[in-house]
Every structure is written in C-alpha cells, then in structure tokens.
N, C-alpha and C positions, 0 to 999 in steps of 0.2 A: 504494500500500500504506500501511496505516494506521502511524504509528510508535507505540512503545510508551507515549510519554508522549500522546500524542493517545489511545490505548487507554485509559490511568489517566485520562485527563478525562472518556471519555464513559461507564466504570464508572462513576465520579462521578457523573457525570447520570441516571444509572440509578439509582443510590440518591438521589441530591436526587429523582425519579420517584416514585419507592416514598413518602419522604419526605413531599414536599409535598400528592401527589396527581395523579392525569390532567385534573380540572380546573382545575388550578391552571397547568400546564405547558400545558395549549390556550387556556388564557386568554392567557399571554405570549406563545405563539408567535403566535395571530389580532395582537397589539398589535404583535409583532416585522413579519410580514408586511404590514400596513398602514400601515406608513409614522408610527404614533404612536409610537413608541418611536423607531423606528430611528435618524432624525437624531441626536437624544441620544445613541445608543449609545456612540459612541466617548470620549464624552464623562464617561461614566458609566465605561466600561471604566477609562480615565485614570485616577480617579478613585478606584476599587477598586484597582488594582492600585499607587499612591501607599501607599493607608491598609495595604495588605499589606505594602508594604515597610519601613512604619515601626515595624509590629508584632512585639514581639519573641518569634521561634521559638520555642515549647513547649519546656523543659529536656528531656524525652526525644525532642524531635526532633534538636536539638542534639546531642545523647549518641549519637543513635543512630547515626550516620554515625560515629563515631569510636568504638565498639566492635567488636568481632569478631561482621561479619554469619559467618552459618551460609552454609560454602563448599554450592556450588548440586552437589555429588555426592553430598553428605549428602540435601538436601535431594529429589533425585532416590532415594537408598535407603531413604525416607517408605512408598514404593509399591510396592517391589519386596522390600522387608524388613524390615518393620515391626520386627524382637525387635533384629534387628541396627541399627537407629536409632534402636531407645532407647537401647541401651549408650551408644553413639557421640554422640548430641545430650549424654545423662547427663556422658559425659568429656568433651565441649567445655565443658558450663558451667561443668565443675569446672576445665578448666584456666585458663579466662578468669576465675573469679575466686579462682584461683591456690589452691585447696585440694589439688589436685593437683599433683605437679613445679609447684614453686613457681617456679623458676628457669629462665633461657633455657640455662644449662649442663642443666639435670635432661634439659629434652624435649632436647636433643641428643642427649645419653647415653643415653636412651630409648627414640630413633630407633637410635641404633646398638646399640642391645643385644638389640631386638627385628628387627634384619636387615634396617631398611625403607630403603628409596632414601636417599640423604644429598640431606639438605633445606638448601637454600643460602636463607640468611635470617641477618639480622643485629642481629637484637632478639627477643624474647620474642614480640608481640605480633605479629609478620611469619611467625614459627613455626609458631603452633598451624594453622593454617588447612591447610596442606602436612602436616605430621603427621594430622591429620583425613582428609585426600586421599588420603592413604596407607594408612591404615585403614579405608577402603572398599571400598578392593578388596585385602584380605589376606584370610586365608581366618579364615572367623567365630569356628572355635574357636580358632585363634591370639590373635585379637582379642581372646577372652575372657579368656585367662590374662594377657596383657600387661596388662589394663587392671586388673585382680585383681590383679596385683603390683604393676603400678603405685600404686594406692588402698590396699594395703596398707603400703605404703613398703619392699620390696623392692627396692631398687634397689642397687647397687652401692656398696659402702661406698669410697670415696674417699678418709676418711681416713686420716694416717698409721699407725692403729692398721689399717687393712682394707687397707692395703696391705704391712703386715708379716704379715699372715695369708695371706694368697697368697705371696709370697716363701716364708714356712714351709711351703705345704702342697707347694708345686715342689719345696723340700728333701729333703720327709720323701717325696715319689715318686721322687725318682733312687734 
C-alpha cells in the first residue's frame, strides 16, 4: 500500500507531468532505463537533497506548521454543509487571530456558557481546535446565536461591576 507521503511525491510528478511535458518525462525515463543516467543517479540524488537541506524553508512554510491547521471535522463539514462551514472556518480565523474571545479564559467561559463538553487544554492556542470540534457537531442554529454573541461581545461580564449586578438581580427575586 502506497503511504501518504509516497502519495504527495507522485501528485508531485503529476504536476512536474502536466508541467514539463510527456516529452520531456519519456525523454528521462528512455535515459533512466538505459543505463545513461542511472549510474549517476545516486549521485545526483546526494547531491539535490545536500543543496535542499541547506536551503532555507519559505517563511510561510515555517509559519505554517506552527499555526492553527483547520481541525480535519471542519474540514470534512466543507461537503456535507457548506453555510455551516462558513460560519465555522469565518470563527476559527477570527479566533486564531484573536478578534474574537481574545483570551484562553474568554473561549473557556465560552465553552461553558454555550453547554459544550469541557475542553481540557492548557493554553489559548491548544483550545480553539476542540472548541471548533465541538461546534461541528452542535446543532447549527445553536451555533448561530453562540457565535453572534460571541462576535458581538456578549459575553458575561466578569467584572466586579457585572458581578454586583447578578448579586442585585438574586436580591430583588427573593
């Protein structure tokens, strides 16, 4: 069975394919298969993959492994519901570049205030992806008003001013 990085090589060759040309790819493989190339091959391989490692990684390839990839049940609700994976892609990007619940306290209180699983995470950035998770499979119009409150700034006032306004409003109901 093929593994998945042997998959991304020979997509690759498919488009180097498309790329170069069909004569240009039976031109190397006639040189591959005859023996003119091939002695050198290893040689050359060495050779390429030296000057690869000396070369320094694209800054958005860099970046890319250490921001918030799109958890793969988002990525799976692309095809099965479309309106509901816009919302949802829309409020990941806004939480990852923190226009939304700016704070790892905000999405906690968040998570607890909209009733979802308690998300065991211990930084901001370990968060969103399980809040995301969660929001996939909630039910859509829930989803909608959560994230409309959320984007509104809605959220629970926390300060000491919004916690003497609940004390008063428990007063004035007994």
């Amino acid at each position: 069975m093929i593994e998945e990085q042997e998959m991304d090589l020979l997509l690759d060759l498919l488009k180097l394919l498309k790329k170069h040309g069909d004569k240009t790819f039976s031109s190397l493989a006639n040189k591959l298969t005859s023996g003119e190339v091939i002695g050198n091959l290893s040689q050359i391989l060495m050779q390429v993959s030296k000057r690869a490692e000396k070369m320094p990684r694209p800054e958005k390839e860099r970046k890319g492994k250490q921001q918030h990839p799109i958890p793969k049940s988002l990525s799976t609700l692309e095809k099965i519901d479309p309106q509901k994976y816009g919302i949802l892609i829309e409020f990941h990007r806004d939480l990852v570049a923190k226009r939304v619940l700016p704070s790892f306290r905000d999405i906690k209180q968040f998570a607890t205030d909209c009733d979802l699983p308690e998300i065991y995470a211990n930084s901001r950035q370990k968060v969103i992806n399980p809040l995301i998770e969660a929001l996939v499979v909630s039910p859509n119009e829930m989803v909608h008003e959560w994230i409309k409150s959320a984007k509104s700034g809605q959220q629970t006032d926390r300060s000491l001013e919004g916690w003497g306004k609940i004390i008063m409003k428990k007063k004035q109901g007994e």
